[in-house]
N, CA, C and O of each residue as an XYZ file, in Angstrom:
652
protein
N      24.814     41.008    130.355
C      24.086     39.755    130.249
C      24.015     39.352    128.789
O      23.475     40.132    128.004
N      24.481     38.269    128.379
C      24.427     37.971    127.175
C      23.306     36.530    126.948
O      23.200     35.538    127.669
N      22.498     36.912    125.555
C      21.740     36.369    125.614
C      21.977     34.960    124.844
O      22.997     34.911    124.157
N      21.126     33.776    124.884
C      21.017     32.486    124.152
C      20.838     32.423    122.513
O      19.757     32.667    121.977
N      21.494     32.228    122.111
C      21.821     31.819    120.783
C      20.211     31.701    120.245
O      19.888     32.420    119.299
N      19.093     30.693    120.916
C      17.803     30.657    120.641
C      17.111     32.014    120.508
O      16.464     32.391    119.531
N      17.358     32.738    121.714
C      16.678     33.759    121.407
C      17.272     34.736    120.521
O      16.344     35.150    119.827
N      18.373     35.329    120.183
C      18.768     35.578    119.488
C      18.117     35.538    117.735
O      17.939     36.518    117.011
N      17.893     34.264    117.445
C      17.179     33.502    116.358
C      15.864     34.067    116.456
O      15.212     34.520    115.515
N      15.472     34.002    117.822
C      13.990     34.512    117.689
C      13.360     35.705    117.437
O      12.252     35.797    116.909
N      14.300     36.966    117.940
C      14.455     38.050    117.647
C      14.707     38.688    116.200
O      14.234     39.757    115.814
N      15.686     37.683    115.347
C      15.612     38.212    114.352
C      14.454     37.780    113.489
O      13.963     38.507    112.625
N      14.078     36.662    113.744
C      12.984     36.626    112.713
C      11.723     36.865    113.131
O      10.893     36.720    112.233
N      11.189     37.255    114.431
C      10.410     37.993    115.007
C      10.141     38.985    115.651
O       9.414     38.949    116.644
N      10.800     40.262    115.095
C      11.068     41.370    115.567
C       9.752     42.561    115.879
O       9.474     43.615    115.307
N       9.202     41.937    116.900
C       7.868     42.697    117.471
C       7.960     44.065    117.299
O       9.141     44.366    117.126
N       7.140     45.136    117.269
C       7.521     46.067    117.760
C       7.374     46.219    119.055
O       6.715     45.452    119.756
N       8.119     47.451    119.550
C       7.324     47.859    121.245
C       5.930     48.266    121.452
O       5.434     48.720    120.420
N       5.317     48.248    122.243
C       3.930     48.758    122.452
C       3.967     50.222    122.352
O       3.020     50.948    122.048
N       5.208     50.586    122.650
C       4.859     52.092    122.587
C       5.573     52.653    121.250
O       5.418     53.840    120.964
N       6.409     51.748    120.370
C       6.471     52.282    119.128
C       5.242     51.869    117.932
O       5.132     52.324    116.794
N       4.365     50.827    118.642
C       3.362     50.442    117.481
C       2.415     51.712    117.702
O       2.085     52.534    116.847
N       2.062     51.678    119.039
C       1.600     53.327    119.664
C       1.748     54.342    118.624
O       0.779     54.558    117.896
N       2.681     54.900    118.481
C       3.722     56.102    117.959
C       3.706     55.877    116.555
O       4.098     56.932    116.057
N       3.365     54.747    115.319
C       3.305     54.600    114.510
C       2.650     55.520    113.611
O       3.329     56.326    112.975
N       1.449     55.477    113.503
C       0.485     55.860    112.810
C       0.261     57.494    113.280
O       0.270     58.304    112.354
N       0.075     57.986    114.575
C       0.585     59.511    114.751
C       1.468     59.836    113.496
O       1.303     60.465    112.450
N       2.669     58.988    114.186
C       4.166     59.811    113.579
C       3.574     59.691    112.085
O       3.158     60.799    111.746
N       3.440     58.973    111.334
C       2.794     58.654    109.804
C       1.978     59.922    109.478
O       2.432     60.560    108.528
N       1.190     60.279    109.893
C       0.189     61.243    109.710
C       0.914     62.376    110.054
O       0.718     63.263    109.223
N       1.749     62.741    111.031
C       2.608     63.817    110.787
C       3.146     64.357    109.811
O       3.042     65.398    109.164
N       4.048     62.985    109.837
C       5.384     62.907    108.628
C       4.514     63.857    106.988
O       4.914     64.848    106.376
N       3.009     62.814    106.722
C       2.641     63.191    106.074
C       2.153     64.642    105.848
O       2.100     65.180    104.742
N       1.900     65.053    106.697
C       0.901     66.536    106.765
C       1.610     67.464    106.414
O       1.401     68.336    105.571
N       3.049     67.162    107.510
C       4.487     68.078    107.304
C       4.815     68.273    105.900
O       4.914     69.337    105.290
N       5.006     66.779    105.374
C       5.528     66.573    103.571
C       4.955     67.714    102.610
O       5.407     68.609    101.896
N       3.571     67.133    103.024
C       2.768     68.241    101.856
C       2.593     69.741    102.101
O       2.577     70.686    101.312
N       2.452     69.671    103.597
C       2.351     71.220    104.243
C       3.901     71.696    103.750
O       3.977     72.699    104.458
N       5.180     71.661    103.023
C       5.906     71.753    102.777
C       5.966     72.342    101.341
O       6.145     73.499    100.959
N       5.722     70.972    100.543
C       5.265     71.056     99.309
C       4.407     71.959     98.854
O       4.745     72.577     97.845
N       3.111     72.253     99.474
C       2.334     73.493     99.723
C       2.717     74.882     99.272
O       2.203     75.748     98.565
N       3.653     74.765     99.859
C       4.538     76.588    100.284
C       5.246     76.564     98.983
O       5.194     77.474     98.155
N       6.046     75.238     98.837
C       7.045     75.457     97.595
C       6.452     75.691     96.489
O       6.803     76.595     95.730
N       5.289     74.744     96.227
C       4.433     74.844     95.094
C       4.206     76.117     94.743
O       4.481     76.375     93.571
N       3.702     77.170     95.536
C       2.552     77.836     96.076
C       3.538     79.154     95.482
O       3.149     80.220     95.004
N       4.848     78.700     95.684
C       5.897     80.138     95.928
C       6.228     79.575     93.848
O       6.768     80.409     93.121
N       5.837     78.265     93.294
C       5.944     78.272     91.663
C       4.731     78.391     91.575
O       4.534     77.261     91.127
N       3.774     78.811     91.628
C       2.363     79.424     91.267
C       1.653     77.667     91.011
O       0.995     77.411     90.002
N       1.901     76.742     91.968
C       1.049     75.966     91.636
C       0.274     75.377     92.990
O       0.958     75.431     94.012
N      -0.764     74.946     93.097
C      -1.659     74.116     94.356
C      -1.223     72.862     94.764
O      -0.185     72.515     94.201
N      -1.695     72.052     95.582
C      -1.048     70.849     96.478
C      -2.483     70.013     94.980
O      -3.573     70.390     94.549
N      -1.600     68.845     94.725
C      -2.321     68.453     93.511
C      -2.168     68.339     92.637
O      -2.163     67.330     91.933
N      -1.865     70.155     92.279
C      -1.818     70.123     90.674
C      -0.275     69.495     90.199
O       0.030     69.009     89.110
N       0.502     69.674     91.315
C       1.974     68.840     90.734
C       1.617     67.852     90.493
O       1.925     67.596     89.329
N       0.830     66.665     91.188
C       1.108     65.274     90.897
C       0.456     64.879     89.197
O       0.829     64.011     88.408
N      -0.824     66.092     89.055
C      -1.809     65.820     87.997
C      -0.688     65.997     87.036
O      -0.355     65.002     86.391
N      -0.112     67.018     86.862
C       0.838     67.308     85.576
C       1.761     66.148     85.215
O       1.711     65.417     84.225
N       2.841     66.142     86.511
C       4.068     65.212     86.578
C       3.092     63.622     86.017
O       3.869     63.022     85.274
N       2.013     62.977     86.105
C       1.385     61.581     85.929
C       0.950     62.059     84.292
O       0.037     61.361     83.850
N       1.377     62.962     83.480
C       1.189     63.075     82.228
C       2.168     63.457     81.321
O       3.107     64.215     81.561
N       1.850     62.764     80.001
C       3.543     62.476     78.998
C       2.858     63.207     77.397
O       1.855     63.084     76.694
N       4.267     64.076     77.425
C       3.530     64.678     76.201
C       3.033     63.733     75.155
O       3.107     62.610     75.653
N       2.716     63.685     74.339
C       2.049     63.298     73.176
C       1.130     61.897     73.425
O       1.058     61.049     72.536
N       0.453     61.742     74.688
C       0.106     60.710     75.409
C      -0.646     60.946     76.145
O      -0.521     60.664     77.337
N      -2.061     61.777     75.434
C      -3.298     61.859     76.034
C      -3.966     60.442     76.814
O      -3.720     59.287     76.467
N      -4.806     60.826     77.872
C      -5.428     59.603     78.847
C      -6.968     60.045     78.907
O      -7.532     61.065     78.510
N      -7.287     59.260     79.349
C      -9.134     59.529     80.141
C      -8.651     60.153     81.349
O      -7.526     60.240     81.843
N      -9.789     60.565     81.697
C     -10.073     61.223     83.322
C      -9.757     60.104     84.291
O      -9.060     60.019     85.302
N     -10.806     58.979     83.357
C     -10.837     57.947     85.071
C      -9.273     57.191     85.169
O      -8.703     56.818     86.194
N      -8.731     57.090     83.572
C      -7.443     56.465     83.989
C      -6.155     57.571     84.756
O      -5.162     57.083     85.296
N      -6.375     58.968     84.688
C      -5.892     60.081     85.504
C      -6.166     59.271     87.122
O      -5.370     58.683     87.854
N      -7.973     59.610     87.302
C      -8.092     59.319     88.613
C      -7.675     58.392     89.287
O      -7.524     58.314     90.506
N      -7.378     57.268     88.045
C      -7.056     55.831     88.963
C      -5.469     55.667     89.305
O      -4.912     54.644     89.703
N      -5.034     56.618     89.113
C      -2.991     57.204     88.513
C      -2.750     57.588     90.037
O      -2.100     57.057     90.937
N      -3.744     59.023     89.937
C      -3.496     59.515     91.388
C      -4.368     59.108     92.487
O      -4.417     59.905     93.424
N      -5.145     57.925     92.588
C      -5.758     57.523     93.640
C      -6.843     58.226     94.010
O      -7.370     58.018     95.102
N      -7.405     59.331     92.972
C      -8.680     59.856     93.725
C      -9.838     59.461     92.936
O      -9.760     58.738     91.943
N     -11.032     60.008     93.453
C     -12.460     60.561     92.195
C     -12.037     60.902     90.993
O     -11.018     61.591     90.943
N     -12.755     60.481     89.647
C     -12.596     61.320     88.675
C     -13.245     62.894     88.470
O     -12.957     63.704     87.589
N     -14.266     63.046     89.646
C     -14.856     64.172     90.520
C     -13.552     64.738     89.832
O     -13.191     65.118     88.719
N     -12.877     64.534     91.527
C     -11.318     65.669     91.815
C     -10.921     66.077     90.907
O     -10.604     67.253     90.729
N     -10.835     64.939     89.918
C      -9.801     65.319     88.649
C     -10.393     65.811     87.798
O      -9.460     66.278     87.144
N     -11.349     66.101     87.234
C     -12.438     67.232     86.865
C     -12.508     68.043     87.513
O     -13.558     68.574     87.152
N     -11.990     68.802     88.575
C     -12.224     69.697     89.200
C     -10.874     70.613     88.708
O     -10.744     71.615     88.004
N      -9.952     69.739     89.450
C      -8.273     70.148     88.877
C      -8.239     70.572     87.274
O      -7.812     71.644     86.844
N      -8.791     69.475     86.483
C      -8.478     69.762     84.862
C      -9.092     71.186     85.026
O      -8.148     71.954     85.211
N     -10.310     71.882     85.036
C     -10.660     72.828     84.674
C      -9.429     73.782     85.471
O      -8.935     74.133     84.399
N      -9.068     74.066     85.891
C      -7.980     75.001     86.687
C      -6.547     74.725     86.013
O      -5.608     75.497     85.818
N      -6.668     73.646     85.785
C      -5.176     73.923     84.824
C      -5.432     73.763     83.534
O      -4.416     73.555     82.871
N      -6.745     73.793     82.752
C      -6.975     74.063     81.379
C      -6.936     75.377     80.960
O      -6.582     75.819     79.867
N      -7.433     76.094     82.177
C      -7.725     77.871     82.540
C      -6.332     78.234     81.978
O      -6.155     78.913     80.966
N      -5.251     77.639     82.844
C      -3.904     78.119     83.157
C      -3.146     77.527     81.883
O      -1.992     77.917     81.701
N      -3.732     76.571     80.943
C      -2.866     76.891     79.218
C      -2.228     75.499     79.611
O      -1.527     75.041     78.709
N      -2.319     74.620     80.898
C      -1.224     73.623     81.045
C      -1.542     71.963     80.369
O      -0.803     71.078     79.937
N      -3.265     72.124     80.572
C      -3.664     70.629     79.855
C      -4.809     71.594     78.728
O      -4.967     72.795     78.510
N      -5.462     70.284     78.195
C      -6.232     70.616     77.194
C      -7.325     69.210     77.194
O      -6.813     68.098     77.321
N      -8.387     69.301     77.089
C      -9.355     68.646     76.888
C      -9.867     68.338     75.589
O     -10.082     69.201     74.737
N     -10.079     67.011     75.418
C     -10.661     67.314     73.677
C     -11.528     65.996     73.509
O     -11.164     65.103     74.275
N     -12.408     65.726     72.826
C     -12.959     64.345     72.436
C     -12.175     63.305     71.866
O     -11.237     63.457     71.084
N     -12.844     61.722     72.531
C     -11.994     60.593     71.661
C     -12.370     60.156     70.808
O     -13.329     59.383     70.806
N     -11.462     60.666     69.393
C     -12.126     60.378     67.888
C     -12.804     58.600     68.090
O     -13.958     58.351     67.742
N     -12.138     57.815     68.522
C     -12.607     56.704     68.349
C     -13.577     56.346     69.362
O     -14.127     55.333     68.930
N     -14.035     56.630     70.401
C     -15.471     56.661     70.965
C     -15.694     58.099     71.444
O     -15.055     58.736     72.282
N     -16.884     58.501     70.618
C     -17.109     59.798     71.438
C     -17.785     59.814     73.222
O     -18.064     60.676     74.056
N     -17.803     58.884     73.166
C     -18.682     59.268     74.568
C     -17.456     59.634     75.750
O     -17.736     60.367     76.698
N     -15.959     58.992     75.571
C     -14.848     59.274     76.334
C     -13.690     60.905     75.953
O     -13.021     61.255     74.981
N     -13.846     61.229     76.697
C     -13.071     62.610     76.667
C     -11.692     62.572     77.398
O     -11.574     62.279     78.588
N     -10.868     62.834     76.730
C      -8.928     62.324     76.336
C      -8.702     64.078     76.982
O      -9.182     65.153     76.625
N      -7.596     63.627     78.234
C      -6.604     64.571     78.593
C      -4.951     64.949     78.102
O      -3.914     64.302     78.249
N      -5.099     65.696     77.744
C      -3.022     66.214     77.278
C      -2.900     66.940     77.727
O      -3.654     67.672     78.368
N      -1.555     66.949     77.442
C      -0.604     67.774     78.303
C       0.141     68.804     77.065
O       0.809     68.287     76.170
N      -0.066     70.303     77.146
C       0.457     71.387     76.530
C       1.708     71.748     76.877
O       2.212     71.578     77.987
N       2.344     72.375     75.691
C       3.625     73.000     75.636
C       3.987     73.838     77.600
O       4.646     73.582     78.608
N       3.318     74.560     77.242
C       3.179     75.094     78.801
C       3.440     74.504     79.943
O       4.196     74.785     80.873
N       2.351     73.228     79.645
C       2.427     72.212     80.629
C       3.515     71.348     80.956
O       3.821     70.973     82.088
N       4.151     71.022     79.736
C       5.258     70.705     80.054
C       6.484     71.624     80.843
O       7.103     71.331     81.866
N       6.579     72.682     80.093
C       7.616     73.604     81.007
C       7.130     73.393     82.801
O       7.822     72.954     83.720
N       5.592     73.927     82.829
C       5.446     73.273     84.490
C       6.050     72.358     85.274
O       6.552     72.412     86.396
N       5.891     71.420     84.387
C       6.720     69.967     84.831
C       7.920     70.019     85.109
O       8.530     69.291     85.892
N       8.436     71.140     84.295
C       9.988     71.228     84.640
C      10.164     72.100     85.964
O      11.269     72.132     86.507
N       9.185     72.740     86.437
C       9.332     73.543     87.256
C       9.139     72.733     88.705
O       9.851     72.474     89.676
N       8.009     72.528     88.362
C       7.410     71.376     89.543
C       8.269     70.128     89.862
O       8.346     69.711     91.018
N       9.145     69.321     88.460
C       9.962     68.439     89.235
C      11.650     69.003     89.731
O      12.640     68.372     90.103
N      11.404     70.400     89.535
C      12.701     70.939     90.106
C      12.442     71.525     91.939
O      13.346     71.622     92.769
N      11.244     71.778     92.128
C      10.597     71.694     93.828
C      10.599     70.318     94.155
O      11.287     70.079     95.148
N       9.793     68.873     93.397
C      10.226     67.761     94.049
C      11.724     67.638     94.504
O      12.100     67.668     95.676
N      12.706     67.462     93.139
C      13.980     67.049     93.808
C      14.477     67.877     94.899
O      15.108     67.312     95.792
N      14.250     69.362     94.967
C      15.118     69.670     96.001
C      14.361     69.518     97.432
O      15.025     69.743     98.444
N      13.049     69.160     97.548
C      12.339     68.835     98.411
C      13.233     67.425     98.808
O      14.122     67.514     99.654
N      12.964     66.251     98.204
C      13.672     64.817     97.717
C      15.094     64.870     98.500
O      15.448     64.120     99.410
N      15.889     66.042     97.865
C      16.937     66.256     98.384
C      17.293     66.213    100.138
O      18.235     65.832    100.832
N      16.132     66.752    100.334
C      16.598     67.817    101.709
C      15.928     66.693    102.531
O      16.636     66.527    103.524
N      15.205     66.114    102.547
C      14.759     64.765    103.262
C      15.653     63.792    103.069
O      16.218     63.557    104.137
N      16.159     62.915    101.940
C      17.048     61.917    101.911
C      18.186     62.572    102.743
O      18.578     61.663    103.474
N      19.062     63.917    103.056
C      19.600     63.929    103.219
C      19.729     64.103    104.774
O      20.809     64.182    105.359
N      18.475     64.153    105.380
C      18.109     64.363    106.639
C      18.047     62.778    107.594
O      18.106     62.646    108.816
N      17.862     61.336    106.155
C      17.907     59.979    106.514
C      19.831     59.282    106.670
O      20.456     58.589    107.472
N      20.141     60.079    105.230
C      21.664     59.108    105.383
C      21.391     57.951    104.465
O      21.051     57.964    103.282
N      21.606     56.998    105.240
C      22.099     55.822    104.551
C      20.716     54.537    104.434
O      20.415     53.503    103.838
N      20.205     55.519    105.492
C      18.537     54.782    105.998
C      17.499     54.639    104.934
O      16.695     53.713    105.039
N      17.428     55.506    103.863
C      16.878     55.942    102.681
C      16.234     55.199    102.033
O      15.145     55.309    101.470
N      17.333     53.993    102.173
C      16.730     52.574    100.667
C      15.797     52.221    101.936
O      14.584     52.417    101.855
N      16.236     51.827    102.822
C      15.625     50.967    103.257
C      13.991     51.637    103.967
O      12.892     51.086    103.909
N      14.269     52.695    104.471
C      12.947     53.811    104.585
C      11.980     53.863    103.090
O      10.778     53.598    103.054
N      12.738     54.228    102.021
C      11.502     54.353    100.798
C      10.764     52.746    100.492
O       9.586     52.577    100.178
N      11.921     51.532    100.701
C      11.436     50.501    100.972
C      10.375     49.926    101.096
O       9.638     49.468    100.223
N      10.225     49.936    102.646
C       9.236     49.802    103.748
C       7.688     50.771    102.977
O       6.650     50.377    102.446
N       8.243     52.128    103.276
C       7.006     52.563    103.129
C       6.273     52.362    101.450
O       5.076     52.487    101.195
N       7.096     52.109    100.712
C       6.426     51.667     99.198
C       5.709     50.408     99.635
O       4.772     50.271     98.848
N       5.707     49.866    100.122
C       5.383     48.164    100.910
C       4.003     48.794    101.256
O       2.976     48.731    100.580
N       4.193     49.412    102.445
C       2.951     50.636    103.092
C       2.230     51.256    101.924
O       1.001     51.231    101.997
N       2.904     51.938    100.606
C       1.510     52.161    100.022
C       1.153     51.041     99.544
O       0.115     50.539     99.975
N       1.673     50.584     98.858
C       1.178     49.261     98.236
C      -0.150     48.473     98.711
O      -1.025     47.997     97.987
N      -0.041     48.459    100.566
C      -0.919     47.659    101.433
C      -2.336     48.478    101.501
O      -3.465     47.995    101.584
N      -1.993     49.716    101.447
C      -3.057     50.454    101.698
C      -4.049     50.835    100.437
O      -5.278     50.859    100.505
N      -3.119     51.178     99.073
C      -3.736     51.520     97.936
C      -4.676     50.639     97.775
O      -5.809     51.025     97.487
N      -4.348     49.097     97.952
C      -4.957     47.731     98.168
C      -6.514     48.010     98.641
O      -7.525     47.932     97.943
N      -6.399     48.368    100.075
C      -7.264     48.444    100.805
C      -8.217     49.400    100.242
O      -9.335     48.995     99.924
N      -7.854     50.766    100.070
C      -8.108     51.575     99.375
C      -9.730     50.963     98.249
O     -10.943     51.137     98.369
N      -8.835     50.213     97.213
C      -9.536     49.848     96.205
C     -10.638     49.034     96.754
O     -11.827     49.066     96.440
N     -10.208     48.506     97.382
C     -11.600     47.655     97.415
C     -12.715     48.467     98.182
O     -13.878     48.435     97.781
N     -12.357     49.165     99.247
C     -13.691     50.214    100.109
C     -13.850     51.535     99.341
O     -14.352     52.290    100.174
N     -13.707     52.143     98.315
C     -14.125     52.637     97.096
C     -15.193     51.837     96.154
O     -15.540     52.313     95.073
């Protein structure tokens, strides 16, 4: 059965989902996710680091101390969290805490020699993590990181404002 040229038109520029893939959406999402990190987890875990502390390190540039809250606002959490994290990787030689000569009341995060080598460690578990997923998509990839950058984008959104 071949269909009308109209509908055709209509389909592409109104491409519903099914009820049972809008269904299946947000599950599968929360999977996908749990899996990702429950992944990341192990790898981390097997370079002596926690679910976290990769992103805290990798969102810092040597010679390019930050505040806490501009940390927290980097990785989307509390500056709580990220006070929680700094002390555990200040322990571990990787950041360093110090006062901001030009207002004292703000306290400036860096990133140590150490810390950097981490980074090298930690973005050598991303890529081959990176790896082993893109290569599990194909050709689907652009258009998958796409979409879902769209998806954080919508949500970080949302995010901000009910914070």
């Amino acid at each position: 059965m071949e269909a009308s040229p109209g509908s055709l038109v209509r389909l592409r520029i109104n491409p519903a989902p099914s009820a049972a893939l809008a269904a299946d959406f947000v599950p599968t999402l929360l999977s996908v996710a749990k899996q990702t990190r429950a992944i990341f987890g192990l790898k981390l875990s097997a370079a002596g680091f926690h679910n976290g502390q990769d992103q805290m390190l990798l969102a810092l540039q040597p010679d390019c101390p930050t505040t806490v809250s501009h940390l927290a606002d980097t990785l989307g959490v509390r500056p709580s969290t990220v006070s929680k994290m700094l002390d555990r990787l200040i322990e571990k030689g990787f950041l360093a805490r110090f006062a901001d000569t030009r207002d004292a009341r703000k306290t400036l995060v860096r990133i140590t020699p150490a810390g950097v080598e981490a980074q090298r460690r930690i973005q050598t578990v991303w890529d081959a993590i990176a790896a082993d997923l893109t290569q599990s998509l194909g050709e689907e990839t652009d258009v998958l990181t796409e979409q879902l950058g769209k998806l954080d984008r919508h949500l970080a959104s949302k995010l901000m404002r009910l914070r």
